[in-house]
C-alpha positions as a Markdown table, in Angstrom:
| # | Residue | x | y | z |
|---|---|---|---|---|
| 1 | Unk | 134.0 | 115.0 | 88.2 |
| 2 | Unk | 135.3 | 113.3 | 91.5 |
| 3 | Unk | 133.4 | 112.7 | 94.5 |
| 4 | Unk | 134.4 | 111.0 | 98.0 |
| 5 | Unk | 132.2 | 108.3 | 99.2 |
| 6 | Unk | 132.7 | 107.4 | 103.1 |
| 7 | Unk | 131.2 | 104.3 | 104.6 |
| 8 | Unk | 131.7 | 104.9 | 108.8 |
| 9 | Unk | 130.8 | 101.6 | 110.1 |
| 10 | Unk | 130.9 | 99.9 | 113.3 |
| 11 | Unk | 134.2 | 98.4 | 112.0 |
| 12 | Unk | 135.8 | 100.2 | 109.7 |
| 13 | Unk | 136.3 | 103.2 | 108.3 |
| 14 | Unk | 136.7 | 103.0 | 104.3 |
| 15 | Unk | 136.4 | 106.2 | 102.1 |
| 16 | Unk | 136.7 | 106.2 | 97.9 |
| 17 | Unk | 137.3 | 107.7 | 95.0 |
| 18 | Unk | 134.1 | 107.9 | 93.0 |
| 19 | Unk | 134.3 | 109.0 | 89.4 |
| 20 | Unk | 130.8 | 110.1 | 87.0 |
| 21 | Unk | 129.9 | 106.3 | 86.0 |
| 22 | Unk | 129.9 | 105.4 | 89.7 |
| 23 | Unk | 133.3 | 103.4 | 89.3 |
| 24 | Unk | 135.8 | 103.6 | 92.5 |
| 25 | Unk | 139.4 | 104.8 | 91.5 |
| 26 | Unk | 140.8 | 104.5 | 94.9 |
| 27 | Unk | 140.5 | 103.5 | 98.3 |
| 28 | Unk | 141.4 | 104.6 | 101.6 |
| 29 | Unk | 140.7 | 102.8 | 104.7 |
| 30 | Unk | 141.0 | 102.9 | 109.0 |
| 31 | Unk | 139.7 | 100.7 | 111.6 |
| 32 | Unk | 136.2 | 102.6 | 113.8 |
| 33 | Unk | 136.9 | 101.8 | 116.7 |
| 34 | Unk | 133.8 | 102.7 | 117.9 |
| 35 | Unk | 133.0 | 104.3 | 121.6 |
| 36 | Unk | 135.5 | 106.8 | 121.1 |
| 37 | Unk | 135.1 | 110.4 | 120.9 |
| 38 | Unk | 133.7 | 111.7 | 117.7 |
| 39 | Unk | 136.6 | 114.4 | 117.4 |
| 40 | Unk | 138.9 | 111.5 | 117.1 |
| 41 | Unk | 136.7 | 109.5 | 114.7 |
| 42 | Unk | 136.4 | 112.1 | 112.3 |
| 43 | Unk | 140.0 | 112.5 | 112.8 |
| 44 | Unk | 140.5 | 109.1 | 110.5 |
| 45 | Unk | 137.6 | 109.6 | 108.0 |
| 46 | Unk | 139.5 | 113.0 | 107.2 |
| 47 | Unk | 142.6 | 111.0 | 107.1 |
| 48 | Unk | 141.0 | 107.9 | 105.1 |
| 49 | Unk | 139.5 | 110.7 | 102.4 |
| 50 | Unk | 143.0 | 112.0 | 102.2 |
| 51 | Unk | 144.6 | 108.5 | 101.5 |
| 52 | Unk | 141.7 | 107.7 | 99.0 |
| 53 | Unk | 142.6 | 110.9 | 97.1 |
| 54 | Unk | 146.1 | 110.3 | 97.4 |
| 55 | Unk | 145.6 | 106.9 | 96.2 |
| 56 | Unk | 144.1 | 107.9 | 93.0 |
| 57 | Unk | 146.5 | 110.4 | 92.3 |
| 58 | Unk | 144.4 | 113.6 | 92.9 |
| 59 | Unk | 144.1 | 116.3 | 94.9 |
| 60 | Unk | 141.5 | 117.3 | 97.6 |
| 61 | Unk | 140.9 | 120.3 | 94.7 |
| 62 | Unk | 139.7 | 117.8 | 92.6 |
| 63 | Unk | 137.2 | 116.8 | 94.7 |
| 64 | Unk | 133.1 | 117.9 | 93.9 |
| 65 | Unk | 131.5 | 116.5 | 97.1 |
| 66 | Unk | 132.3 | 114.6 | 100.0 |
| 67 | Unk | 129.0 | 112.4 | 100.7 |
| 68 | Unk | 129.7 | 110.2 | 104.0 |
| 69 | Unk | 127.2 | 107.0 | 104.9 |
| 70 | Unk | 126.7 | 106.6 | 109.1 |
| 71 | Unk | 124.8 | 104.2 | 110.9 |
| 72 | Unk | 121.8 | 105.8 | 112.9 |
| 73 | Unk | 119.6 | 109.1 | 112.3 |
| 74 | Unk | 120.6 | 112.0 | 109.9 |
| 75 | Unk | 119.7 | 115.7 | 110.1 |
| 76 | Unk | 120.7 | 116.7 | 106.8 |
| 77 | Unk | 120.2 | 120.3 | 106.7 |
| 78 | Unk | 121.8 | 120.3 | 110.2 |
| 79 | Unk | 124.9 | 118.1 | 109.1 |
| 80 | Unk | 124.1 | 116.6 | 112.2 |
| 81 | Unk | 124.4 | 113.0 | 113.2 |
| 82 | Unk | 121.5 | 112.9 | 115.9 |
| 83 | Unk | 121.9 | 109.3 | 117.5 |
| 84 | Unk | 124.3 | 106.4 | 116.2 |
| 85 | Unk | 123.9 | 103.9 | 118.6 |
| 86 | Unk | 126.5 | 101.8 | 117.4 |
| 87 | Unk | 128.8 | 104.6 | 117.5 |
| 88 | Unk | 127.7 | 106.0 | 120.7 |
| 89 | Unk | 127.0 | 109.2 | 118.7 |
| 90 | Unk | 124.6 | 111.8 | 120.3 |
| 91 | Unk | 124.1 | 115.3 | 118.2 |
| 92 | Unk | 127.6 | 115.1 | 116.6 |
| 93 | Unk | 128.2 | 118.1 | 114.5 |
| 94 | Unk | 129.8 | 116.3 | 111.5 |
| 95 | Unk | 129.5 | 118.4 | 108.9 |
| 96 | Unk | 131.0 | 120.6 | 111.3 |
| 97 | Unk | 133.8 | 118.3 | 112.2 |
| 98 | Unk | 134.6 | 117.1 | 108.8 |
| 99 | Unk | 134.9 | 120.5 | 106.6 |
| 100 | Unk | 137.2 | 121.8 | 109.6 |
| 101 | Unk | 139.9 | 118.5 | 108.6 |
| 102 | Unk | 139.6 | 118.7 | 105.0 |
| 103 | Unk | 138.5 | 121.8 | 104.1 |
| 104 | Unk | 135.9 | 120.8 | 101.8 |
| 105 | Unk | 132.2 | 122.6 | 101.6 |
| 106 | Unk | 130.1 | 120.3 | 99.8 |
| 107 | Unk | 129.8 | 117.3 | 102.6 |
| 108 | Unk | 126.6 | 115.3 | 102.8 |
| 109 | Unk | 125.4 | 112.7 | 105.5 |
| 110 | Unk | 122.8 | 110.2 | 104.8 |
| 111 | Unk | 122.0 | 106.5 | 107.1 |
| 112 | Unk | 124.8 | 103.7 | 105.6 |
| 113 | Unk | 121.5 | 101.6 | 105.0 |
| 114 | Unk | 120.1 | 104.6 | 102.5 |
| 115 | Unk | 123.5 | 104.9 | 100.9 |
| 116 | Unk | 123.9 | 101.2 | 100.1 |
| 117 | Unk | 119.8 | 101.1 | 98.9 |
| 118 | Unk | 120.8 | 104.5 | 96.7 |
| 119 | Unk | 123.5 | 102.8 | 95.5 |
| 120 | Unk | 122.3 | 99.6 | 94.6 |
| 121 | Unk | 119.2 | 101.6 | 93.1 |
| 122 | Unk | 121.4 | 103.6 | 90.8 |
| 123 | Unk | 124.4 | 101.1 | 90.0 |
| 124 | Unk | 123.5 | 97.6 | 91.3 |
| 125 | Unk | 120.5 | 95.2 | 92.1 |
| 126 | Unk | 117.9 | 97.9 | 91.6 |
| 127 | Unk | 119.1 | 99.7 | 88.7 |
| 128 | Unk | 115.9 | 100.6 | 86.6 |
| 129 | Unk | 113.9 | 100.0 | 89.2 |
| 130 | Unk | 111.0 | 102.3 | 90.8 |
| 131 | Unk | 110.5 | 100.6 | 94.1 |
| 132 | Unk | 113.2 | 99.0 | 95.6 |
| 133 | Unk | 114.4 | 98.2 | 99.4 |
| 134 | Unk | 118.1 | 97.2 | 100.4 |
| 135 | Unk | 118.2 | 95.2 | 103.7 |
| 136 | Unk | 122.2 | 95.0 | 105.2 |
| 137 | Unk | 123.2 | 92.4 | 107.4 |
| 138 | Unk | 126.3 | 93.4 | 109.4 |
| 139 | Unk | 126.9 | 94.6 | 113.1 |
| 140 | Unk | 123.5 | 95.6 | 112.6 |
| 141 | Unk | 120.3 | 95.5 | 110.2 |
| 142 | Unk | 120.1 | 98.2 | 108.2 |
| 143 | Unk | 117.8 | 99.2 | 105.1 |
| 144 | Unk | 116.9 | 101.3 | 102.5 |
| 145 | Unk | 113.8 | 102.2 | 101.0 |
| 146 | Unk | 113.2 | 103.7 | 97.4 |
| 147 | Unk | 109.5 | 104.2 | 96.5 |
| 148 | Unk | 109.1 | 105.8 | 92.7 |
| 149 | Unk | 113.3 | 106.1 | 92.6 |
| 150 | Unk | 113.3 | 108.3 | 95.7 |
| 151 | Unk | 114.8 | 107.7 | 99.0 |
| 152 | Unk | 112.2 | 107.3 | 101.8 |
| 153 | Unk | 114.1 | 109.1 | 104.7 |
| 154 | Unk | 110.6 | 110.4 | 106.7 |
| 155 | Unk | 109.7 | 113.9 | 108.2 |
| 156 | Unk | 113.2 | 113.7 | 110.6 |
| 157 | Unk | 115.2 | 111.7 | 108.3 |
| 158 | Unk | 115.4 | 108.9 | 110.1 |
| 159 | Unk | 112.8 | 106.7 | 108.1 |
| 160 | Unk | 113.4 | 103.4 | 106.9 |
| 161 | Unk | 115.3 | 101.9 | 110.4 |
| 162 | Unk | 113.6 | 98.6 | 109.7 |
| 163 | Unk | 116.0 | 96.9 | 111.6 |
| 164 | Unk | 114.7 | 98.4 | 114.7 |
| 165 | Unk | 110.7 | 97.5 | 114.0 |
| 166 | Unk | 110.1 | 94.3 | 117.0 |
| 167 | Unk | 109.6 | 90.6 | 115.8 |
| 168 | Unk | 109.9 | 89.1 | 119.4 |
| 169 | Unk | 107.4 | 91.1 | 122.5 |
| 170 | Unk | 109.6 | 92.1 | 125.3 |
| 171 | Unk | 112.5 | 89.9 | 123.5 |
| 172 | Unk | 116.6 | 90.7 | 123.7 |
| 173 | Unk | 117.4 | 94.1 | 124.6 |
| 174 | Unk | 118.7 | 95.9 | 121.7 |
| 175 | Unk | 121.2 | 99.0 | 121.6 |
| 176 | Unk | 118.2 | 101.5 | 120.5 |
| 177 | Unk | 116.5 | 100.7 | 123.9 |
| 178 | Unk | 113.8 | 98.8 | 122.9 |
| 179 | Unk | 113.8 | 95.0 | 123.2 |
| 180 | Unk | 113.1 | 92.4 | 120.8 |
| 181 | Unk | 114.1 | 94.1 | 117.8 |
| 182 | Unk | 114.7 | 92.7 | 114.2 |
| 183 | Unk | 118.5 | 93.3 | 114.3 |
| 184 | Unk | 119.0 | 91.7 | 117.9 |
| 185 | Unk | 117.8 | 88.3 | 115.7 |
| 186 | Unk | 119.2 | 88.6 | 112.2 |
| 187 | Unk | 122.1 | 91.1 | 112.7 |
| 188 | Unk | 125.6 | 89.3 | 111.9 |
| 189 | Unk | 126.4 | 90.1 | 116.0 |
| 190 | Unk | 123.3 | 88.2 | 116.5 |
| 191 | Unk | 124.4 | 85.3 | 113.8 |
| 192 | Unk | 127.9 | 85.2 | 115.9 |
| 193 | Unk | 125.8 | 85.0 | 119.5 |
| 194 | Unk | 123.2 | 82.4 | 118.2 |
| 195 | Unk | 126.4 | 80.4 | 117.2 |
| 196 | Unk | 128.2 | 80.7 | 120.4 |
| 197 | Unk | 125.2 | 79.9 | 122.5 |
| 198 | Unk | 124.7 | 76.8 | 120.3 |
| 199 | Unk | 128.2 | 75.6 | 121.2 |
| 200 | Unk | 128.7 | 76.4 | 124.5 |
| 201 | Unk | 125.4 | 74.1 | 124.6 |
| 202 | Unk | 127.1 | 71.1 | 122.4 |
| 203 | Unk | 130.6 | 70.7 | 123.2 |
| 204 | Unk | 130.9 | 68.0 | 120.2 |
| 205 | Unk | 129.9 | 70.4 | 117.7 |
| 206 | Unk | 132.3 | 70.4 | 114.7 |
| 207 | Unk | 131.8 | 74.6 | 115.0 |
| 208 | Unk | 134.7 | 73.9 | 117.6 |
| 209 | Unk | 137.0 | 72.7 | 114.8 |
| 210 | Unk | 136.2 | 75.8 | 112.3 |
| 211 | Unk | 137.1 | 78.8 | 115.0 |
| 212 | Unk | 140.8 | 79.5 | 114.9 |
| 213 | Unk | 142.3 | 78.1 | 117.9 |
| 214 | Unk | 139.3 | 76.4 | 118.9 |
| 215 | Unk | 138.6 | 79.4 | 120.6 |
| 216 | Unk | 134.6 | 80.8 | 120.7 |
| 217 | Unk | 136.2 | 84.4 | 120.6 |
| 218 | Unk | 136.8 | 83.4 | 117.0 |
| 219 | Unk | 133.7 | 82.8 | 116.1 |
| 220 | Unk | 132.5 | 84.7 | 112.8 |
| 221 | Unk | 129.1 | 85.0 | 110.5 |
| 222 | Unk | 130.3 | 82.0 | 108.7 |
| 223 | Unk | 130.9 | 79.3 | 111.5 |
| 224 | Unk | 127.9 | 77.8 | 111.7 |
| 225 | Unk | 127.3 | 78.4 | 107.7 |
| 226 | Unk | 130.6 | 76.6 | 107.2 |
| 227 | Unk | 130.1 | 73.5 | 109.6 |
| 228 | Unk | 126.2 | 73.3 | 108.1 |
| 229 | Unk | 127.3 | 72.7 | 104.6 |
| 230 | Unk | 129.3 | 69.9 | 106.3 |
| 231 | Unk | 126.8 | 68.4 | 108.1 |
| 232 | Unk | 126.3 | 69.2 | 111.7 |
| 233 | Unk | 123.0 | 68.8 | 113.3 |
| 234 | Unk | 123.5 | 71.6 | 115.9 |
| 235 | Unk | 124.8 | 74.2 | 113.0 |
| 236 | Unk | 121.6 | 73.1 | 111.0 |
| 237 | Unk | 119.7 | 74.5 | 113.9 |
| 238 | Unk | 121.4 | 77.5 | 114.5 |
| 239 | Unk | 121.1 | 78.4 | 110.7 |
| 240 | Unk | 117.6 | 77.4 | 110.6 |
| 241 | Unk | 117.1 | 79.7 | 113.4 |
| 242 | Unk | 118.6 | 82.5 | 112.0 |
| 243 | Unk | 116.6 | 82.0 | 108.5 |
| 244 | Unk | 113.1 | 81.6 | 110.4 |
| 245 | Unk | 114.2 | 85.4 | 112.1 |
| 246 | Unk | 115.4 | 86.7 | 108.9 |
| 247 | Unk | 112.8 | 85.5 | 107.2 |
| 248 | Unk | 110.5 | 87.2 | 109.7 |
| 249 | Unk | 111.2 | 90.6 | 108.8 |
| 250 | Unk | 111.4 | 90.3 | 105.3 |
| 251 | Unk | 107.8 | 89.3 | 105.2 |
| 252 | Unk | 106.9 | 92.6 | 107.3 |
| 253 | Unk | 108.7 | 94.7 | 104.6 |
| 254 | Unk | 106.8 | 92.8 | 101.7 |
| 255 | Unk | 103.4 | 93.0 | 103.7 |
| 256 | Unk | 104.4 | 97.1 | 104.4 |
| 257 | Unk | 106.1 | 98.1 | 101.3 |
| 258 | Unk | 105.2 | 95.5 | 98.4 |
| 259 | Unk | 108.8 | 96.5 | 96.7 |
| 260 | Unk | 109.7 | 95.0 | 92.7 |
| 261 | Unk | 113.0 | 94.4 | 94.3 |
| 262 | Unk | 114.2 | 93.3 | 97.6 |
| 263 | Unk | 117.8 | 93.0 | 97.7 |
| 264 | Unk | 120.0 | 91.5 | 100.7 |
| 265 | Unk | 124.0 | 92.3 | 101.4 |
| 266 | Unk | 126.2 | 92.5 | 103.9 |
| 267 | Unk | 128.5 | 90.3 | 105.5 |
| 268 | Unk | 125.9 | 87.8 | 106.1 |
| 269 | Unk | 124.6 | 88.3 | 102.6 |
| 270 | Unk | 127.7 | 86.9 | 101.1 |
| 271 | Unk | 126.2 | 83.6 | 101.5 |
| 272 | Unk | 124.4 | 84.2 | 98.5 |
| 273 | Unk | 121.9 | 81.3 | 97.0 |
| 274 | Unk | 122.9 | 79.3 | 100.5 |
| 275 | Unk | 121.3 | 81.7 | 102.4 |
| 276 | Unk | 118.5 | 83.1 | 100.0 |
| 277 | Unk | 117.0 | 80.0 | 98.6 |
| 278 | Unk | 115.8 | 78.9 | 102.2 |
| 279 | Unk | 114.8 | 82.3 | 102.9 |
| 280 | Unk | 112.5 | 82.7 | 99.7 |
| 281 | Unk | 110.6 | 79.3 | 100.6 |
| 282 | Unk | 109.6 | 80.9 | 104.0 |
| 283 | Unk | 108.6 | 84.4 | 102.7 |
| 284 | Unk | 106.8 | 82.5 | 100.1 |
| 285 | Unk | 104.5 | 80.8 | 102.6 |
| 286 | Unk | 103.8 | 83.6 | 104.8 |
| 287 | Unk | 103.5 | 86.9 | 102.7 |
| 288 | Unk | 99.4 | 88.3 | 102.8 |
| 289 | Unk | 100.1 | 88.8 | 98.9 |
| 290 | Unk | 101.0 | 85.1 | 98.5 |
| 291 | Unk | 98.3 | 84.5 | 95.7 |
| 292 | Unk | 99.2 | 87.8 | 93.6 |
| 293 | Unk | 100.1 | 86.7 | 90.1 |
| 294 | Unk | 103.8 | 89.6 | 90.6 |
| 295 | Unk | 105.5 | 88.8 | 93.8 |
| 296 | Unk | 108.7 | 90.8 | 95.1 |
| 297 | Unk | 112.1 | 89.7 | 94.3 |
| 298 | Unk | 114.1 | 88.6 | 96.8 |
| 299 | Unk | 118.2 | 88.8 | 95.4 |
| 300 | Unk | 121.8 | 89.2 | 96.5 |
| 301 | Unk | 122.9 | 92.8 | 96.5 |
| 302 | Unk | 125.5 | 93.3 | 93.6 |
| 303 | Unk | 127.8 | 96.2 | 94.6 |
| 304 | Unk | 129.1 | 94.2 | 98.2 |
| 305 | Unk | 130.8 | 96.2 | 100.7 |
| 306 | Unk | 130.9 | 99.3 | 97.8 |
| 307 | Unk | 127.5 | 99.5 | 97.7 |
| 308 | Unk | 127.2 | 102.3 | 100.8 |
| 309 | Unk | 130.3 | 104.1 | 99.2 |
| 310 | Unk | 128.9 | 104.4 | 95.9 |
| 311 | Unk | 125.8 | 105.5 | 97.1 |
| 312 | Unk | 127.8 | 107.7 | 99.8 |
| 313 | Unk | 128.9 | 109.9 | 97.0 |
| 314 | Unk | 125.8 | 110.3 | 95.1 |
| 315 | Unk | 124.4 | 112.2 | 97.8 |
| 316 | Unk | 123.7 | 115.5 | 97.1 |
| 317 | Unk | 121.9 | 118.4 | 99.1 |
């Protein structure tokens, strides 16, 4: 059996191949561009699906399910994306939109943060595991909860938007309309804006030196990252910054949830050890559960950028 996985991100479009032992065959791939019509972004995940299938050398008759991971709130018996703030989505009728380009009946929408927790659950970091969050670090924060191997998605399926809980009172305005919220601090966008305040503050930085062109348009999740391993005072701030907010939120989750497993991806998550070790020292000191003899595991998520696909098409009605 075949199934499409479809992770519609802020960036990119990327759709798969997914066969019964959760491996990917085959990829297919466009760029978001988000703000546009829906129409015309359904037009490319239809188009991505048919590339993936083309890809693998199958047909879209060899295709079970179509299961397709989207930032923001779900209605699932709807097939409705209800608000995608990233997207500038507002009641989309996507099963709608997506069965009318490829024909297919079985389609399934879930947040990309529950795909890449269910994913991780079933194939990855959490495999074997009863209670389990994943926590994405990309445009935005996103996560996933699993209590007793079951996605937590809440009475309107829109549970689990951790990344939209407020660490800072009245702080940065955020997308969702509320200010001061977790992703506005420890989002990669807010990594990248952390960085470029930081340089347009120190003009002797060595982050100059590792943007292309020297230009701050260039700046990426890994600038300040990359000039901290080297040494610079002001990237060691900005990093320790970012940590201290990251670290922040994960304690919430802890103090809320208590999960075996705590995993971290995304973009940001690539960093791995450099970014965890720090982290864990923090969480370690600030958790209420600090003198429990089992403490939650804090990890790198295993499956990367396939996590949300995988999970994506295990998603079933």
């Amino acid at each position: 059996m075949y199934r499409i996985g479809v992770d519609l991100g802020g960036t990119n479009i990327v759709s798969a191949v997914v066969d019964d032992n959760c491996k990917i065959l085959a990829k297919g791939s466009r760029k978001t561009n988000a703000g546009r019509p829906a129409e015309d972004i359904f037009d490319d995940i239809a188009m991505t699906v048919r590339e993936a299938v083309g890809n693998a050398g199958l047909a879209m008759s060899d295709i079970e399910s179509i299961g397709v991971g989207t930032p923001g709130s779900v209605n699932k018996e709807k097939g409705m994306i209800d608000f995608a703030n990233n997207l500038g989505f507002d009641k989309v009728p996507a099963y709608h939109l997506l069965n009318k380009r490829t024909g297919c009946k079985n389609i399934y929408f879930d947040n990309d943060a529950n795909c890449a927790a269910l994913g991780e659950a079933v194939a990855g970091a959490g495999k074997g595991v009863k209670n389990f969050i994943a926590v994405t670090l990309g445009t935005g924060v996103g996560s996933g909860i699993v209590v007793d191997g079951k996605l937590v998605t809440g009475v309107n399926y829109a549970g689990g938007e951790i990344g939209h809980t407020v660490i800072v009172f009245n702080g940065e305005q955020c997308s969702c309309g509320r200010r001061g919220c977790w992703e506005r601090y420890a989002s990669a966008t807010a990594l990248i804006q952390q960085t470029k305040d930081a340089m347009n503050a120190d003009p002797y930085t060595s982050m100059w030196d590792n943007v292309e062109d020297g230009k701050i348009q260039n700046v990426n999740g890994r600038t300040a990252f990359d000039a901290m391993r080297a040494g610079d005072a002001t990237a060691k701030k900005v990093v320790s910054t970012y940590m201290g907010y990251l670290a922040c939120g994960l304690v919430n989750i802890i103090n809320t949830f208590q999960p075996d497993i705590l995993c971290i991806g995304g973009g940001i998550g690539n960093e791995k050890e450099n970014l965890l070790a720090p982290v864990r020292k923090i969480v370690k000191a600030q958790t209420y559960s600090i003198h429990a003899e089992k403490q939650t595991v804090i990890c790198p998520a295993e499956l990367g950028n396939d996590a949300g696909i995988i999970g994506a098409a295990l998603l079933t009605e």
